[in-house]
C-alpha positions, 0 to 999 in steps of 0.5 A, a space after each residue: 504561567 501557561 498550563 503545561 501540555 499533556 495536562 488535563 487543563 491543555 491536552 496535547 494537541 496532534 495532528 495525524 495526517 493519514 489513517 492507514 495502519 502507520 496512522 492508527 497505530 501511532 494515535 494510540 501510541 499517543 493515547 498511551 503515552 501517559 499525558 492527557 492528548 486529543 487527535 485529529 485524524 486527516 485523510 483525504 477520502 471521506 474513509 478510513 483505514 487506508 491500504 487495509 480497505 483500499 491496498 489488501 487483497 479482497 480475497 484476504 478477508 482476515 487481514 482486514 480483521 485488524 480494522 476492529 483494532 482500529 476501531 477501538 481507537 477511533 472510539 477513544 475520548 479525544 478522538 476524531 477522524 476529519 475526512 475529505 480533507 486533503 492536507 496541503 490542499 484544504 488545509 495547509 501544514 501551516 494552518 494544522 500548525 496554528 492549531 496543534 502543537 505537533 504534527 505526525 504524517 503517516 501517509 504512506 507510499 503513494 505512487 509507483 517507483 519506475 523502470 526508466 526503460 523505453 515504452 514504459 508510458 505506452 498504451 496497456 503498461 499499467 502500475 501495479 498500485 492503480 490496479 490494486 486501488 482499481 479493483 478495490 473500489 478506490 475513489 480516485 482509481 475508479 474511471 481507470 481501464 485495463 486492456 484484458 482482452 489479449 492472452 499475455 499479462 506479464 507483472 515485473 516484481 515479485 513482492 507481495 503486491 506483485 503476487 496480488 495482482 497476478 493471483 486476481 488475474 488469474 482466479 475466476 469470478 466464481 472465486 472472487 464473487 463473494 469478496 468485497 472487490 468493486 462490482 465494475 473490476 468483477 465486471 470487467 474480470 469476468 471478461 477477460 482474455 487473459 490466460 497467461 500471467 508470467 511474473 518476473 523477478 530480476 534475482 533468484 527463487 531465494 531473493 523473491 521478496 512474497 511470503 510464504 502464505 501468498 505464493 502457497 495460494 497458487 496450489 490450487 487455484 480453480 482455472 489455473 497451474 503454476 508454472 516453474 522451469 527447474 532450470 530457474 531454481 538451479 542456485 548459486 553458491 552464495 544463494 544456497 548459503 543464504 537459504 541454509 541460514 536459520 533466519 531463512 525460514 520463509 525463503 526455504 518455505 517459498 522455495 519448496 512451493 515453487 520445487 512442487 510448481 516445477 515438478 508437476 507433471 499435468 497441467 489441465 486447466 485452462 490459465 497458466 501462472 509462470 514465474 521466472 527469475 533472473 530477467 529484467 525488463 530491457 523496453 517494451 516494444 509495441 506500436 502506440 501499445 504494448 506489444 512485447 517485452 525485451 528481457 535481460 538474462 541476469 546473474 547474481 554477483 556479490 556476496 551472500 544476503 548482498 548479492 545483486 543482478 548483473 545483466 549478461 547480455 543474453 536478451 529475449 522477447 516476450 508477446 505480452 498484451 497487459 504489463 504492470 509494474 511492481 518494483 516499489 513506492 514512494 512518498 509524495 511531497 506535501 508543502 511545508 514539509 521537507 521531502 528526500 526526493 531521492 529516497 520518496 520519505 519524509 527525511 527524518 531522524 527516528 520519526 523527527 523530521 529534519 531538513 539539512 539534518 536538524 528536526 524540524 520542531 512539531 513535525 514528525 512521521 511515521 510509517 512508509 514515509 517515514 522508512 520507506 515501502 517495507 514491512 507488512 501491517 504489524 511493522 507499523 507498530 514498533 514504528 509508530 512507538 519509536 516516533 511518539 517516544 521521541 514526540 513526548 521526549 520533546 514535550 517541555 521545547 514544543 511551541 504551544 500552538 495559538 488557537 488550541 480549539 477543534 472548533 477552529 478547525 471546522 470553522 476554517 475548514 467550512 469557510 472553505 467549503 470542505 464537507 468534513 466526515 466525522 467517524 459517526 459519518 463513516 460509519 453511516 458509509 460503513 452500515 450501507 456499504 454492508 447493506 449492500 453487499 448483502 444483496 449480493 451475498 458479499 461482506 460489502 459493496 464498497 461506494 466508490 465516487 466521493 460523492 456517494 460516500 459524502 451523500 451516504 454520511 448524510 454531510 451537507 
């Protein structure tokens, strides 16, 4: 009779395919889910911790703390981080399911949703997600440039990441030199033309999707004032009755920040952050560049908490020399496992993935390709329970895989030349980033070529 999976003669074998917050959390759901288990955790950069080392602001220090959470996770026994493997591409799913008996993808929203509008592809329109990955030191992202050399920079989108990318446009490099941003986005910041950045919403001040502690930041900023028309903060009926619920606590606080950026009376210094609301861009004019933005004058129709943008007719221009887009992300398809195109997510049923409705046995999900672009790092966490829950409910009717054997693997793996970095060649990148940066009184001084990286961990 076969040993039993989860037990100390066959631990359970799993896959994760991500190491970003969604990954971490759901390997020590795993860990704490009662029965012996090993993880291998995939990630297609030689390190680590996904959108916390290469999405979060490298102005927000503390949020990256959360990493020392994930780090007494990589130190469990039955652990093991395999980076510089690309899943579908170094290895295949159905090589992963050879060797474990499930398979948990959390990896993530990696590209940009569309306006569809006309220009969207010319010269200088930019996404949102490769300038963040830019001036992070992403690997992939590093031979990317961006036009600052004129005055207007406009953003669509008012989520958090939107507001990144306009509160780095907008700081001096005095404010951001002690940070771990990439030496070349320094570089390049420090020459930048840019001195208005004009961010746009297409709802109302009640809608903005940013939280409290990143729009407050624009207070005081060295080089720059917020800027709001009061006429931007008349709300609607419906508007006002949603920010008067009690479940409206950030939204009342966003909203007196932006009352205060409206009622300032002196505006000295030498940028200017300008937010507006109810405009959606229309096309984007310019001749083989961006030149200027068409804007649709919006109202709010529907009832409180489902309200919806309606365009009125009413259209402006906008000079603008630099656009990003903010408006969402999605998932990419990785072959063998079923894809929802339209919604950008693993189709799944509570972190089961199906296709045509019916799990999919050993395959799961978790995180942003699991439920979508939503929630901030700590979501992750409820998620990732909910899914090894149901991976454990289905221990006693999961396959037991052929070749049980982390060796096998690295086996596998070598024959194709793949350079796998273990944790210990992580952390060796970890100990000469810090190095680095010491020099330059930064927190570190990130390598950002896959090559430095490998070379670093010491992997032939």
């Amino acid at each position: 009779m076969p040993d039993k999976l989860g037990s100390d003669a066959r631990p359970l074998r799993v896959a994760v395919v991500g190491s970003g917050p969604a990954g971490f959390y759901v390997t020590e759901a795993l860990f704490g889910g009662g029965v012996q288990v090993q993880v291998d955790m995939y990630d297609r950069l030689p390190a680590p911790f996904g959108l916390v080392r290469y999405g979060v602001a490298p102005d927000h220090p503390k949020i990256k703390k959360v990493i020392k959470v994930y780090e007494r996770t990589a130190s469990r026994d039955g652990f093991a981080f395999l980076g510089n493997v690309m899943v579908g591409g170094d290895i295949t799913v159905e090589e992963l399911r050879l060797h474990y008996d499930a398979v948990v993808f959390a990896c993530g929203a990696e590209t940009d949703r569309r306006l569809g509008i006309a220009g969207e592809d010319l010269s200088s329109s930019y996404t949102a997600t490769e300038f963040v990955a830019w001036y992070n030191g992403h690997p992939e992202y590093r031979e990317r440039s961006f036009d600052l050399s004129h005055e207007v920079a406009v953003i669509i989108g008012v989520g958090n990441v939107a507001i990144d990318v306009a509160r780095i446009l907008c700081k001096t490099t005095d404010e951001l030199k002690h940070t771990d941003i990439a030496a070349h986005a320094l570089l390049a910041l420090a020459d930048s033309k840019i001195k208005q950045i004009h961010i746009i919403g297409r709802r109302g001040p009640v809608q903005a999707a940013f939280t409290p502690s990143e729009i407050k930041e624009f207070s005081d900023l060295a080089d720059c004032d917020p800027v709001v028309e009061p006429a931007d903060l008349v709300l609607n009926a419906e508007s006002q009755t949603e920010l008067d619920d009690p479940r409206s606590a950030p939204a009342r606080k966003n909203y007196q920040f932006l009352q205060e950026f409206a009622a300032r009376s002196q505006r000295t210094k030498s940028r200017r952050f300008i937010v507006h609301f109810l405009e959606s861009p229309q096309e984007i004019l310019g001749d083989g560049k961006v030149e200027r933005i068409v804007l649709e004058k919006n109202r709010l129709a529907g009832d409180a908490f489902a309200q919806k943008a309606a365009g009125t007719g009413e259209r402006s221009e906008l000079r603008c020399g630099a656009f990003f887009r903010s408006v969402g992300y999605r998932g990419i398809a990785i072959p063998g496992v079923p894809f929802d195109d339209g919604r950008g997510i693993f189709p799944n049923t509570e972190g089961r993935v199906t296709e045509d409705g019916k799990p999919v046995p050993g395959l799961y999900a978790t995180g942003w390709i699991k439920r979508g672009p939503s929630g901030v790092i700590g979501t992750n966490k409820p998620d990732a329970a909910e899914t090894i829950k149901n991976l454990l409910a289905d221990l006693g009717a999961l396959t037991p895989c052929a070749q049980p054997d982390r060796a096998a693997v690295m086996n596998l793996l070598a024959g194709k030349g793949v350079k796998v970095v273990g944790y210990p060649g992580w952390q060796r990148i970890d100990a000469a980033e810090v190095a680095r940066g010491e020099a330059e009184g930064k927190p570190r001084e990130k390598f950002v070529t896959v090559a430095e990286m490998i070379a670093a961990a010491g992997v032939e």
